[in-house]
DSSP file (Angstrom, degrees, kcal/mol; ACC not computed):
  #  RESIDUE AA STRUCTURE BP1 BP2  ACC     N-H-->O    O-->H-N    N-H-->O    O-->H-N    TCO  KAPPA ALPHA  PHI   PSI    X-CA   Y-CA   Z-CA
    1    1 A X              0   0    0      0, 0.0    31,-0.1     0, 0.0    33,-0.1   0.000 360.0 360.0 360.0 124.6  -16.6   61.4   18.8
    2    2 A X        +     0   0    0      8,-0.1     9,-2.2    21,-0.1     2,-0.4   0.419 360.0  45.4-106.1 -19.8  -19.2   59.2   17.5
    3    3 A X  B    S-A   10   0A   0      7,-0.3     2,-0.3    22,-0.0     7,-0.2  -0.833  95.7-103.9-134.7 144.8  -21.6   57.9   20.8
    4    4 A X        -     0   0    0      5,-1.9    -2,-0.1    -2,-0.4    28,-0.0  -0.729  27.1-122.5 -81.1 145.6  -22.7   60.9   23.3
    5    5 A X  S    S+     0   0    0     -2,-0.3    -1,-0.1     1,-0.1    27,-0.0   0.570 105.9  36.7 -60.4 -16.9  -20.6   60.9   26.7
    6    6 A X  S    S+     0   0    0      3,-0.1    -1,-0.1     0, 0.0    -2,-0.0   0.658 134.6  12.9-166.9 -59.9  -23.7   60.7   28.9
    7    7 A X  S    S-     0   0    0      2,-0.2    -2,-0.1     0, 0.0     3,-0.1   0.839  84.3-129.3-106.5 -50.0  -26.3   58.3   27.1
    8    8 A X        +     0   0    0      1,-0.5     2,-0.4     0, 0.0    -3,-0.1   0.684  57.2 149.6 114.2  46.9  -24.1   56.4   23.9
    9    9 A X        -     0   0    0     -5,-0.0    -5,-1.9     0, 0.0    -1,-0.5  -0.952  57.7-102.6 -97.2 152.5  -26.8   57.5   22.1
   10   10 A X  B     -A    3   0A   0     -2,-0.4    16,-0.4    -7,-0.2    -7,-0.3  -0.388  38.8-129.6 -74.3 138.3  -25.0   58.1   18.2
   11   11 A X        -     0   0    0     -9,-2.2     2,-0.3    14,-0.1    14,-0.2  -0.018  22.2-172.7 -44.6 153.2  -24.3   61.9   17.3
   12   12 A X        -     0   0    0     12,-0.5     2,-0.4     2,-0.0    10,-0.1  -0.901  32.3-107.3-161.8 166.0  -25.2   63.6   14.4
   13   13 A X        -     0   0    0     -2,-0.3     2,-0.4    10,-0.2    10,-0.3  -0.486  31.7-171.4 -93.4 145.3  -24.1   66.7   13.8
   14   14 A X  E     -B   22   0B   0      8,-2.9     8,-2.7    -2,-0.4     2,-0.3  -0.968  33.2-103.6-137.0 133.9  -26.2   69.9   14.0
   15   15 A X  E     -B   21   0B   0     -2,-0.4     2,-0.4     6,-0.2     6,-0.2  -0.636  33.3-157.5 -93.1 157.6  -25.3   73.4   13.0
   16   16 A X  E >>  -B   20   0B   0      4,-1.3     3,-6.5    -2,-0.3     4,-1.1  -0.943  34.3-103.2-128.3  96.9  -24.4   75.9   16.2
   17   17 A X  T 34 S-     0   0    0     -2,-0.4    -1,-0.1     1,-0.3     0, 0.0   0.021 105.5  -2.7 -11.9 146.0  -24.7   79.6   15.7
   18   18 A X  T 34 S+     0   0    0      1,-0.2    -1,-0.3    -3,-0.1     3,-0.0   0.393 126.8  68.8  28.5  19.1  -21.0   80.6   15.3
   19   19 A X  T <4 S-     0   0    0     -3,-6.5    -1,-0.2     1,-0.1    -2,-0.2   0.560  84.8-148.9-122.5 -11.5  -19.5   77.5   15.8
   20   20 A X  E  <  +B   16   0B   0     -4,-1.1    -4,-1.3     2,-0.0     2,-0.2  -0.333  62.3  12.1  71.3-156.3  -20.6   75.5   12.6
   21   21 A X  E     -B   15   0B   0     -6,-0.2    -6,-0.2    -2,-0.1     2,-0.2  -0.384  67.7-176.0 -60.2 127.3  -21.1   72.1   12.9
   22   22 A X  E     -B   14   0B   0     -8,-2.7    -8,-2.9    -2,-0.2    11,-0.1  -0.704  34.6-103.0-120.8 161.9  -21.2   70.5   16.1
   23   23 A X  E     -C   32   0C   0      9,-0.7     9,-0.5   -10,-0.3     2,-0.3  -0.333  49.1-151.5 -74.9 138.8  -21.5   66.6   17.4
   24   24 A X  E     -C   31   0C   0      7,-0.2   -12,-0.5    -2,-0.1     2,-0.3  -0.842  19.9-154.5-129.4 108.0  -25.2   66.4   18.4
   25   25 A X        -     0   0    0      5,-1.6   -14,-0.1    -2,-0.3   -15,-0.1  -0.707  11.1-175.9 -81.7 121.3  -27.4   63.9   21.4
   26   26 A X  S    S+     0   0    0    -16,-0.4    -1,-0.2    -2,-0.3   -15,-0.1   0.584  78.3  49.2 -60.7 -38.8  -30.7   63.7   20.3
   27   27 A X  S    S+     0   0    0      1,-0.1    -2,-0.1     3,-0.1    -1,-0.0   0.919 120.4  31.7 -64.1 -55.6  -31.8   61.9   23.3
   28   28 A X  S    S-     0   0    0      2,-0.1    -1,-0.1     1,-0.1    -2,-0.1   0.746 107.3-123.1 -87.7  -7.9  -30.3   64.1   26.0
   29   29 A X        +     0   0    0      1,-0.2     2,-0.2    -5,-0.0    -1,-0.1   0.413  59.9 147.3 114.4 -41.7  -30.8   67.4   23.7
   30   30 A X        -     0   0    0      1,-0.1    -5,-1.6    -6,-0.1    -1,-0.2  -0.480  60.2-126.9 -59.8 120.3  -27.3   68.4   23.7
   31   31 A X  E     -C   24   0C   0     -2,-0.2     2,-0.4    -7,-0.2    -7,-0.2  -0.410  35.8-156.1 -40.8 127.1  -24.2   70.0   22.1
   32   32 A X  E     -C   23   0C   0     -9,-0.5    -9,-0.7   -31,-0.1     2,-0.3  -0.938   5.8-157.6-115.0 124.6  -21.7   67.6   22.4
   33   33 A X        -     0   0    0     -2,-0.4   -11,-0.0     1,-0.1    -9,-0.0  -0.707  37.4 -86.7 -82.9 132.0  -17.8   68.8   22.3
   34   34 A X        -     0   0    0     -2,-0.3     2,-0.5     1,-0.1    -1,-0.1   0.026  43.8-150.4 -72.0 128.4  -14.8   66.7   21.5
   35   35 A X        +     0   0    0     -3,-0.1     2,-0.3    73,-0.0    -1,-0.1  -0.748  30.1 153.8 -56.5 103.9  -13.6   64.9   24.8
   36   36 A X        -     0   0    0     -2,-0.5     2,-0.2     2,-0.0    72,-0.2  -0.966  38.4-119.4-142.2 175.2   -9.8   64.3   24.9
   37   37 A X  E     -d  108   0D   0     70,-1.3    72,-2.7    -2,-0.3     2,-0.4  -0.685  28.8-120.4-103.8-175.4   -7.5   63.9   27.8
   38   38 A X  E     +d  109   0D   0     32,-0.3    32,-1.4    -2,-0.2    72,-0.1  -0.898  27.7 179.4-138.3 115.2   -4.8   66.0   28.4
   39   39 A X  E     -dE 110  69D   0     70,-2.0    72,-2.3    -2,-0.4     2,-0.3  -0.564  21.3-140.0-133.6 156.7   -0.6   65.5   28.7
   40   40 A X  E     -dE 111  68D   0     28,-1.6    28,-2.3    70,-0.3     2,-0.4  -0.757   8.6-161.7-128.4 146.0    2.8   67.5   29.2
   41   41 A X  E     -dE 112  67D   0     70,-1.5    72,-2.7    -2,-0.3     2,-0.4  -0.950  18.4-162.1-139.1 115.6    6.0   66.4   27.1
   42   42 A X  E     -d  113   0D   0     24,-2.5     2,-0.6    -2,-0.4    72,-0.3  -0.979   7.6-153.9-103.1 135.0    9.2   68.0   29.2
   43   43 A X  E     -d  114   0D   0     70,-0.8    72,-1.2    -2,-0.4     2,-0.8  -0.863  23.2-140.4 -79.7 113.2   12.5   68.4   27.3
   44   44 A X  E     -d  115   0D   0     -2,-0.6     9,-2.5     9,-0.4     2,-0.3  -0.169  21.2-171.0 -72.2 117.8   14.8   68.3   29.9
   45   45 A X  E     -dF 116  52D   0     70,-1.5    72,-1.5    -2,-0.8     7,-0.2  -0.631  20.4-131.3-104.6 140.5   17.8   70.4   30.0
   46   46 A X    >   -     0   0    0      5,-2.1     3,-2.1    -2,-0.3    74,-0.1  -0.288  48.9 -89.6 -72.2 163.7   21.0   70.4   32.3
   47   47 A X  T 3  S+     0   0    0      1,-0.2    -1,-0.1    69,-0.2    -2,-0.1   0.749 128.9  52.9   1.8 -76.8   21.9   74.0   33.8
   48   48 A X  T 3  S-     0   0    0      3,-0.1    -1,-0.2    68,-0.0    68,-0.0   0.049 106.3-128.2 -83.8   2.7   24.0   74.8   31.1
   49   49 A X  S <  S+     0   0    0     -3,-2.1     3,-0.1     2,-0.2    -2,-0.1   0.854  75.6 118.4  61.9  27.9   21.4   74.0   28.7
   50   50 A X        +     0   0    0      1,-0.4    88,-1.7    87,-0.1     2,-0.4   0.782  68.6  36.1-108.5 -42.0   24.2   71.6   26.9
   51   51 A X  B     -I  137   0E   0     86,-0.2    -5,-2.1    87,-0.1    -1,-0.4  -0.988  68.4-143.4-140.2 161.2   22.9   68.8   27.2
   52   52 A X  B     -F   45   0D   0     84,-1.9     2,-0.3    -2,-0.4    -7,-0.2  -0.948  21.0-133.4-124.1 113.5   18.9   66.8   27.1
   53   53 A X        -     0   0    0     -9,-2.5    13,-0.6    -2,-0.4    -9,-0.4  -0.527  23.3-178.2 -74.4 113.7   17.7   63.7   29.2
   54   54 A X  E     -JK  65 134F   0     80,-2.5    80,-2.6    -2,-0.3     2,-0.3  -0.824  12.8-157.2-120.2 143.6   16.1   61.3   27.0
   55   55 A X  E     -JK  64 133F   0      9,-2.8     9,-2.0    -2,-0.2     2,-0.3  -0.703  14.2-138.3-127.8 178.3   14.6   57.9   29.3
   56   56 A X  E     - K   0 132F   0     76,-1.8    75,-1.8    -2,-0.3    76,-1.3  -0.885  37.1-176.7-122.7 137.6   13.8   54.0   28.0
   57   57 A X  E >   + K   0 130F   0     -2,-0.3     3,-2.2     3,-0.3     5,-0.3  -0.903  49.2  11.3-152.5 177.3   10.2   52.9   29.8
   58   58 A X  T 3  S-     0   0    0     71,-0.6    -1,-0.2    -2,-0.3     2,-0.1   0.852 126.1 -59.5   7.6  82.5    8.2   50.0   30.0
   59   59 A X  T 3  S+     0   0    0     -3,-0.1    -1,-0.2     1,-0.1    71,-0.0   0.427  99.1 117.0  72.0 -23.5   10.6   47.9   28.5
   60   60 A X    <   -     0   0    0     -3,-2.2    -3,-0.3     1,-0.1    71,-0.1  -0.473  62.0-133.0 -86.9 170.6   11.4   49.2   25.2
   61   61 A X        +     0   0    0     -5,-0.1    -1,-0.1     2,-0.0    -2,-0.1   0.264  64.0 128.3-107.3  48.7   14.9   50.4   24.4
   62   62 A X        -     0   0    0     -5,-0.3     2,-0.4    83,-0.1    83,-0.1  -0.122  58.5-135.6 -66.8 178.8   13.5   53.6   22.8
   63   63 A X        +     0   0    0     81,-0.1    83,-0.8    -7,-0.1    -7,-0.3  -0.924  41.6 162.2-115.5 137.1   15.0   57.0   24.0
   64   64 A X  E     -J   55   0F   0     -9,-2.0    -9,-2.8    -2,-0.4     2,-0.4  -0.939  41.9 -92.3-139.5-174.4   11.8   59.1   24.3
   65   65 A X  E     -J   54   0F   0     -2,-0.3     2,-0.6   -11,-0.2   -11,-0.1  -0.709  52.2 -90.0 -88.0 137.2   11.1   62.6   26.3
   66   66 A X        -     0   0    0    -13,-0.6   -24,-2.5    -2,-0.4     2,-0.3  -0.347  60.7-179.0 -27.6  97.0    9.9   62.5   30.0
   67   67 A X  E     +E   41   0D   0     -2,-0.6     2,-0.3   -26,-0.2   -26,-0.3  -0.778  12.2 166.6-105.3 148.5    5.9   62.6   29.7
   68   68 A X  E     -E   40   0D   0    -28,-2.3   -28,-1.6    -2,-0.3     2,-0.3  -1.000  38.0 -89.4-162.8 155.3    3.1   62.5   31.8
   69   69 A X  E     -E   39   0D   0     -2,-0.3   -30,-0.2   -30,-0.2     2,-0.2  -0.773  40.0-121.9 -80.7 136.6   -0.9   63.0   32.4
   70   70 A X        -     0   0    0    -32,-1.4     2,-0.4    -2,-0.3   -32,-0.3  -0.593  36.7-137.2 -75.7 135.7   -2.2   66.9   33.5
   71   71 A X    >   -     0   0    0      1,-0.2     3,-1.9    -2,-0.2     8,-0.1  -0.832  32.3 -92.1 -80.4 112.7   -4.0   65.7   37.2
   72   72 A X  T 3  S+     0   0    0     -2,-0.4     2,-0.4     1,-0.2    -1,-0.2  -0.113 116.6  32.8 -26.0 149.1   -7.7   67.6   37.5
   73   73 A X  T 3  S+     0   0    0     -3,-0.1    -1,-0.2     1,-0.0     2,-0.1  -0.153 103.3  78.7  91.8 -42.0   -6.7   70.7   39.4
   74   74 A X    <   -     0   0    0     -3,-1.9     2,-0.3    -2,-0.4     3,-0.1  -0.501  69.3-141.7 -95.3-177.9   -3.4   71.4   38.3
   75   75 A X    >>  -     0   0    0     -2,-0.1     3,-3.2    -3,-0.1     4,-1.8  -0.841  36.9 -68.0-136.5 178.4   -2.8   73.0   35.3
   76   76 A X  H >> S+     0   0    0      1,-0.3     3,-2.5    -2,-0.3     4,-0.5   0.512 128.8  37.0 -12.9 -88.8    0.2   72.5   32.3
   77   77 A X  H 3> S+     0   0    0      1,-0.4     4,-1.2     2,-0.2    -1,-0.3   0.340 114.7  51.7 -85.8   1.2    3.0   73.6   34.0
   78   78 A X  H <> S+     0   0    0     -3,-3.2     4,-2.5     2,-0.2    -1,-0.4   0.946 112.0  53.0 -57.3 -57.4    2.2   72.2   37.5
   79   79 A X  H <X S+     0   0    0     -3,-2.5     4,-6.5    -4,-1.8    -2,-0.2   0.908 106.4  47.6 -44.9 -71.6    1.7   69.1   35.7
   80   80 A X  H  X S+     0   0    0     -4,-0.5     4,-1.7     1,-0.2     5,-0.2   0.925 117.9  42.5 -57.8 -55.7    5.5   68.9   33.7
   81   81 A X  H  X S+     0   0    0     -4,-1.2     4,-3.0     1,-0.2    -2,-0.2   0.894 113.4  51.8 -67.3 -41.3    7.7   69.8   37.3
   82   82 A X  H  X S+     0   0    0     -4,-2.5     4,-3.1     2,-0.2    -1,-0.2   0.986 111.9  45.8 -52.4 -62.7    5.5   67.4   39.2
   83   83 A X  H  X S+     0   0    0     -4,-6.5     4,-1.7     1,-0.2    -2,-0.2   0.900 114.9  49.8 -18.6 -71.7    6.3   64.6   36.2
   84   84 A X  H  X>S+     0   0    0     -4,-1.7     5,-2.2     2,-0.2     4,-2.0   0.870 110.8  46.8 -39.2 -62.5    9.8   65.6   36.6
   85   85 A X  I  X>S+     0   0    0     -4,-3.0     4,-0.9    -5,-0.2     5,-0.5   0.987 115.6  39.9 -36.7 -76.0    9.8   65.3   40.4
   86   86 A X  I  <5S+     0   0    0     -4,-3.1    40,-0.5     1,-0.2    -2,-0.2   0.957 131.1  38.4 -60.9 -71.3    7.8   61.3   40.9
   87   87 A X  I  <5S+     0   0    0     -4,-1.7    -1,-0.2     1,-0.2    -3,-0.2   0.302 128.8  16.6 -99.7  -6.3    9.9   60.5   38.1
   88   88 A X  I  <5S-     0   0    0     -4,-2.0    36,-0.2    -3,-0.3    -3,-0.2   0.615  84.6-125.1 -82.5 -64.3   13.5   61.9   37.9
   89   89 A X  I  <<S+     0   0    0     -5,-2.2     2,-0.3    -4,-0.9    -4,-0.2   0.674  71.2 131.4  99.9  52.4   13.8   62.9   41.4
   90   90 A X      < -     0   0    0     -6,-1.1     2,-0.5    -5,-0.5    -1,-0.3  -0.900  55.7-129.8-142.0 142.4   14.6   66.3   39.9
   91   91 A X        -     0   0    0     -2,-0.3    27,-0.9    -3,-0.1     2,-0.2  -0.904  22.0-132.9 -87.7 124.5   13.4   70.3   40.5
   92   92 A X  E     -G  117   0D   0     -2,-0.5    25,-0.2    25,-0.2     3,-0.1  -0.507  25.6-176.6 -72.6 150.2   12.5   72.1   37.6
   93   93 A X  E    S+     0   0D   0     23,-1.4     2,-0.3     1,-0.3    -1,-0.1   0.755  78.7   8.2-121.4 -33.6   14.7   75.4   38.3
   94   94 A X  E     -G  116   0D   0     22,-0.9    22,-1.0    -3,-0.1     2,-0.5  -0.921  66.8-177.2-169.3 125.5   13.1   76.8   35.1
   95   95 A X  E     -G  115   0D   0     -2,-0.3     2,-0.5    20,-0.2    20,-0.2  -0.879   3.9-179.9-137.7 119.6   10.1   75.7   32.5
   96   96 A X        -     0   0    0     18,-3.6    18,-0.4    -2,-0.5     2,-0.3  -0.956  33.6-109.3-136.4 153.6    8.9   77.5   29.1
   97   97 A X        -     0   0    0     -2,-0.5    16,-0.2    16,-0.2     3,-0.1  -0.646  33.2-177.3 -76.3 118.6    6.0   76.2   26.8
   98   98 A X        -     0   0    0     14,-1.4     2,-0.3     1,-0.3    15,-0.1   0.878  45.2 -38.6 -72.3 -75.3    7.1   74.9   23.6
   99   99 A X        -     0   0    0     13,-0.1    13,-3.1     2,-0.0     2,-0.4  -0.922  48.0-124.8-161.7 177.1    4.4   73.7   20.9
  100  100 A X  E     -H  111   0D   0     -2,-0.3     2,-0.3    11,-0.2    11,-0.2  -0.933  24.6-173.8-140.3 123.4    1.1   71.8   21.2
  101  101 A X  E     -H  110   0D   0      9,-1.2     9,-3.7    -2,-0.4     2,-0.4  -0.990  25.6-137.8-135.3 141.9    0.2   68.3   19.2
  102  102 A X  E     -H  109   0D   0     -2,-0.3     2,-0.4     7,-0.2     7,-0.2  -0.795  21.7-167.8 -56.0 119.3   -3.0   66.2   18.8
  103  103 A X  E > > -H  108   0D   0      5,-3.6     5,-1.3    -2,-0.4     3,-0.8  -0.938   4.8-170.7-126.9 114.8   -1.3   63.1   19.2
  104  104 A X  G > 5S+     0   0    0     -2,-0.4     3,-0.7     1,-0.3    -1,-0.1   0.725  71.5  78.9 -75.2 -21.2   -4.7   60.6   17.9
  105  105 A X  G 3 5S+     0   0    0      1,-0.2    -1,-0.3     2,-0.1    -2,-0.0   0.646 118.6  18.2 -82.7  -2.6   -3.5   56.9   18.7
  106  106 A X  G < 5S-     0   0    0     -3,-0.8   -69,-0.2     2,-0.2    -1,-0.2   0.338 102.0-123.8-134.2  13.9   -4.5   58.0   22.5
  107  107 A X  T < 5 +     0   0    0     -3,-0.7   -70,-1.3    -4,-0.3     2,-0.3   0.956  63.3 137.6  63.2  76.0   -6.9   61.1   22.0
  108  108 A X  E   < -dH  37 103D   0     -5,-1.3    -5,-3.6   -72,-0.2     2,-0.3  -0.944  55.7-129.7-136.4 162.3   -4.8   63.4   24.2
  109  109 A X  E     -dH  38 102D   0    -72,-2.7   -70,-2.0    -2,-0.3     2,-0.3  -0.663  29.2-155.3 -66.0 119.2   -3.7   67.0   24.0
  110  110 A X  E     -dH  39 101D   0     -9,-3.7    -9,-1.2    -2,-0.3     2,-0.4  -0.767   5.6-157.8-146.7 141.8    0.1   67.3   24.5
  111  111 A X  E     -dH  40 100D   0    -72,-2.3   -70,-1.5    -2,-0.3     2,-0.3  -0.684   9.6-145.1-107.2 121.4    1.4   70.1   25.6
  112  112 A X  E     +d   41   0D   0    -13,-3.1   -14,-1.4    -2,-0.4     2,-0.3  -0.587  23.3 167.9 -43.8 108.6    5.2   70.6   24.9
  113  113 A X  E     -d   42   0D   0    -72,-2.7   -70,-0.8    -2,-0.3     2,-0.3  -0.926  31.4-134.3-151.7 145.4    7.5   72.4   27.3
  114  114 A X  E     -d   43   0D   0    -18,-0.4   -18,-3.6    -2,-0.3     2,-0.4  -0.656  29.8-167.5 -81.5 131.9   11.6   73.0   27.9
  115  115 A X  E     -dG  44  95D   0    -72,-1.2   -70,-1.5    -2,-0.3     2,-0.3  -0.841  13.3-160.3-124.4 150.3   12.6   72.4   31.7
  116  116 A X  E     -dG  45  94D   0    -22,-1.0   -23,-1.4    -2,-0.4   -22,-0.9  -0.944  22.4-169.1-105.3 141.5   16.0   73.4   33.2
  117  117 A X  E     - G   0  92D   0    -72,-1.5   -25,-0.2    -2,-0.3     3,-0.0  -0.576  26.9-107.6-101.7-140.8   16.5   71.5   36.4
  118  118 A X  S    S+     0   0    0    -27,-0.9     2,-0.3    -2,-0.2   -26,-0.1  -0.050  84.8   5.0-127.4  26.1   18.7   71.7   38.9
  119  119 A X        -     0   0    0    -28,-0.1    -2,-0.2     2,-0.0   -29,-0.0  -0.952  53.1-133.7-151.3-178.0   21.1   69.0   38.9
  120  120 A X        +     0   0    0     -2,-0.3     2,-0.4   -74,-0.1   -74,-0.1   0.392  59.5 136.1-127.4  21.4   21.9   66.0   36.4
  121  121 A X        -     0   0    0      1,-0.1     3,-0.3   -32,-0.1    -3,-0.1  -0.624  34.6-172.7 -55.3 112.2   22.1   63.6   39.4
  122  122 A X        +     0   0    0     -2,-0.4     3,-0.2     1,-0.2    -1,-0.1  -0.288  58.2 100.7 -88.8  28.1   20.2   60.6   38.2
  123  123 A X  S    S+     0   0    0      1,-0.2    -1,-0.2   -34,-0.1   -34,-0.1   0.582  72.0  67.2 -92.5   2.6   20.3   58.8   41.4
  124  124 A X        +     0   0    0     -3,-0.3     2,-0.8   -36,-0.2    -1,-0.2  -0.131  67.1 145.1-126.5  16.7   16.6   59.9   42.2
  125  125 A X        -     0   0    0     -3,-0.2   -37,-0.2   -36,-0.1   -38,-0.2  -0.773  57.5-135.2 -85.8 109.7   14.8   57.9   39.4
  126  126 A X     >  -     0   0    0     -2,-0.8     4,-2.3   -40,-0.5     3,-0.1  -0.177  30.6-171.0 -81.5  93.6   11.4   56.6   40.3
  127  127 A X  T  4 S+     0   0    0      1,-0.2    -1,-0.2     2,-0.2    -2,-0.0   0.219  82.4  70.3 -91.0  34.0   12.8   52.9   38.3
  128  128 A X  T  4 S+     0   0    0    -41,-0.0    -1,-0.2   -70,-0.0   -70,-0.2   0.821 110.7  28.7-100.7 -79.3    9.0   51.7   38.7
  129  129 A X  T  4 S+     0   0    0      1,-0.1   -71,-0.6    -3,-0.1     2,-0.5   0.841 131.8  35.0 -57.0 -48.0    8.3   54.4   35.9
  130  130 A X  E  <  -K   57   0F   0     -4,-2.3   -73,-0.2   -73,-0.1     3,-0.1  -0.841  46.4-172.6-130.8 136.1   11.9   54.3   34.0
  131  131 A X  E    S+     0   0F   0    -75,-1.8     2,-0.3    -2,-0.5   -74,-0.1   0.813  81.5   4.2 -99.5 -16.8   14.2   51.6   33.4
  132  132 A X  E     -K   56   0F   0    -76,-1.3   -76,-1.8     2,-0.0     2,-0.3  -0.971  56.8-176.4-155.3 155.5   17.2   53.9   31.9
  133  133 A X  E     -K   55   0F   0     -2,-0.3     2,-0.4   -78,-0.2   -78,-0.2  -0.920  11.9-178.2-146.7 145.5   17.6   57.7   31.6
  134  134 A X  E     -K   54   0F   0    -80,-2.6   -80,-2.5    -2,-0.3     2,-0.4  -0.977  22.3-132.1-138.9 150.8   20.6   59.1   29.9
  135  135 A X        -     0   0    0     -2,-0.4     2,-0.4   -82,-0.2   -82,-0.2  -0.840  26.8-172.9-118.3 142.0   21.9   62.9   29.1
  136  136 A X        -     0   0    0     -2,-0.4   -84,-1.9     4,-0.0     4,-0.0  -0.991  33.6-107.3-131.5 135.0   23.1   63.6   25.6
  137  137 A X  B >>  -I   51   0E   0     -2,-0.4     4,-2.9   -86,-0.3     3,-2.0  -0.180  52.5 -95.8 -45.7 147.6   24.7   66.5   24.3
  138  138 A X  H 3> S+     0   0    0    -88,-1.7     2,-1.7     1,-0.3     4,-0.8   0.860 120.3  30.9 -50.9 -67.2   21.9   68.5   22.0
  139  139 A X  H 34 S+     0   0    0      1,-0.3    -1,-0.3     2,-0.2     4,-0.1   0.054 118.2  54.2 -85.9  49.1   22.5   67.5   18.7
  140  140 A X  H <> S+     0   0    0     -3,-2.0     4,-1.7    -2,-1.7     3,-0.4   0.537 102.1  66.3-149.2 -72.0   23.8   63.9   19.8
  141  141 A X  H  X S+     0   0    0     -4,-2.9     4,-1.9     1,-0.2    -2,-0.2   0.756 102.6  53.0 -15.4 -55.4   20.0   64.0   21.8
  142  142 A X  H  < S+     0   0    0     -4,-0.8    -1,-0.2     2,-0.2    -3,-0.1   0.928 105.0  45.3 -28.6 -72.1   18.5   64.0   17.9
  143  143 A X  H  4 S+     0   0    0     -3,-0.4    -2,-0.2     1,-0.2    -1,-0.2   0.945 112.8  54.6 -63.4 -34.5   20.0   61.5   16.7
  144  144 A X  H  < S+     0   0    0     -4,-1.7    -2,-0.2     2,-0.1    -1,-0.2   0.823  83.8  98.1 -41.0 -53.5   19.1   59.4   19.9
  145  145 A X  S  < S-     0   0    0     -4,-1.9   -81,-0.1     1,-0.2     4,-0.1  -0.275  96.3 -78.9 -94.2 117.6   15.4   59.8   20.1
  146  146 A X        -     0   0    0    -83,-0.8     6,-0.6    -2,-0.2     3,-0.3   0.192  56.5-124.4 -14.3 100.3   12.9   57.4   18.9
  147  147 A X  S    S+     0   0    0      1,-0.2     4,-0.1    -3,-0.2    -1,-0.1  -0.304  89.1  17.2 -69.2 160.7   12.9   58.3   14.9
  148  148 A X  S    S+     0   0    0      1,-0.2     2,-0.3     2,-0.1    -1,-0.2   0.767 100.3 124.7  10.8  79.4    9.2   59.3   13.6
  149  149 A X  S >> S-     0   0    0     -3,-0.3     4,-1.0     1,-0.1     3,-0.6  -0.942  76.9-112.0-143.8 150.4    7.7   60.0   16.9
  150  150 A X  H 3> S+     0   0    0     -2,-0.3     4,-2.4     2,-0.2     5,-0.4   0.882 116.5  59.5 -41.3 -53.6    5.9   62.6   18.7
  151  151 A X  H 3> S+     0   0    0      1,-0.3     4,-1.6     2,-0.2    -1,-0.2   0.826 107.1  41.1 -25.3 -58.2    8.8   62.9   20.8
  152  152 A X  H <> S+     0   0    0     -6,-0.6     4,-1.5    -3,-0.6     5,-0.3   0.638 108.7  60.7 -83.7 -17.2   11.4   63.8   18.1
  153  153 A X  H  X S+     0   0    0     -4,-1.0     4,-3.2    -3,-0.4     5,-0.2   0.968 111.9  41.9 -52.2 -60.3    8.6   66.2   16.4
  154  154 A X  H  X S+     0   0    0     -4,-2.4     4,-2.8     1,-0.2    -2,-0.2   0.970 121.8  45.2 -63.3 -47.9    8.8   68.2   20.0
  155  155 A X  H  X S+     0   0    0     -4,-1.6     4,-1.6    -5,-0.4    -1,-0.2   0.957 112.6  42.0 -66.8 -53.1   12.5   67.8   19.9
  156  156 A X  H >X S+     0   0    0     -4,-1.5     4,-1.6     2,-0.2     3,-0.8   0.992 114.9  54.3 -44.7 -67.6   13.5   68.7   16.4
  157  157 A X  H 3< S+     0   0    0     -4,-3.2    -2,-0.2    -5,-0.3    -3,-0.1   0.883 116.8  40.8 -30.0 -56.5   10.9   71.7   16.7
  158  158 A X  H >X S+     0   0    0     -4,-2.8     3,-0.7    -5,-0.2     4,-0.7   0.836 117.4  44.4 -55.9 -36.6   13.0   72.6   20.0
  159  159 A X  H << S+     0   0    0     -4,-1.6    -1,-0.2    -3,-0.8    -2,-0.2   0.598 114.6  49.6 -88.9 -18.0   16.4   71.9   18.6
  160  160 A X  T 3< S+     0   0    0     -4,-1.6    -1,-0.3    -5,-0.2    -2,-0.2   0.385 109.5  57.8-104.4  -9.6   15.5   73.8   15.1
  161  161 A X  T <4 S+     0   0    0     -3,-0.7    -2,-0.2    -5,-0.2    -1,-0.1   0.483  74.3 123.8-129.5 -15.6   14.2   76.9   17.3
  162  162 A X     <        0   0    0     -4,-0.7    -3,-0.1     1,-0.2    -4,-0.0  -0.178 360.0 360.0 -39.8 117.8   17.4   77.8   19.4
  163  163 A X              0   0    0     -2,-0.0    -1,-0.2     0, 0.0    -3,-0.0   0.416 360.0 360.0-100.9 360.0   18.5   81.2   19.1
């Protein structure tokens, strides 16, 4: 962060008792603290945990994971079953936290998590949001998924981490 949130006036960095250097407004006076927004990454797992629903959006024909922006108010995991809901037409039946990435090309936070739902009916897809969703057996899920992407980092991670 270069510009303060509140005036634009340029930073410069100032040291902060136990915090080291921090982004500094001269104008307004202030500490200023890195800004990002903040997003939920689902992989989505049948029942049986056998196989992961990888979707195609806005056009491309990449495979990527079901994603979404955290809404003020709610928090992570509110976030991923709501996602899951508007845009599968799916109940999360069961949701654990994976892993956490800085992903820079859109300043956001995104927060990793494995969802179970409760069917694999795919008649209930918001096709506004998603042009194609498919279910892949796990390691058949790998190979699918948009090579050198945040996606397949969170997926590999997942896939590499089964006990």
């Amino acid at each position: 962060m270069k510009f303060c949130y509140e005036c634009g006036t340029e930073l410069v960095l100032r040291e902060l008792e136990d915090e080291g250097m921090i982004p500094f407004c001269e104008s307004c006076g202030e500490y200023r603290f890195p800004v990002f927004s903040t997003a939920v990454s689902m992989i989505v797992l049948n029942r049986d945990k056998t196989e992961i629903l990888l979707i195609q959006q806005y056009g491309t024909e990449n495979n990527v994971l079901v994603a979404g922006y955290v809404n003020k108010g709610e928090n992570a995991e509110e976030a991923a079953a709501r996602e899951i809901s508007e845009e599968l037409g799916l109940e999360v039946a069961e949701l654990g936290y994976c892993k956490s990435e800085y992903f820079p090309k859109t300043n956001t936070l995104m927060l990793n998590f494995r969802c179970t739902v409760d069917s694999e009916c795919l008649d209930g897809i918001n096709r506004k949001e998603i042009d194609k969703a498919e279910w892949f057996p796990l390691e058949k899920a790998r190979e699918a998924i948009m090579p050198d992407s945040l996606a397949k980092r969170f997926l590999c991670n997942f896939l590499d981490n089964l006990q």
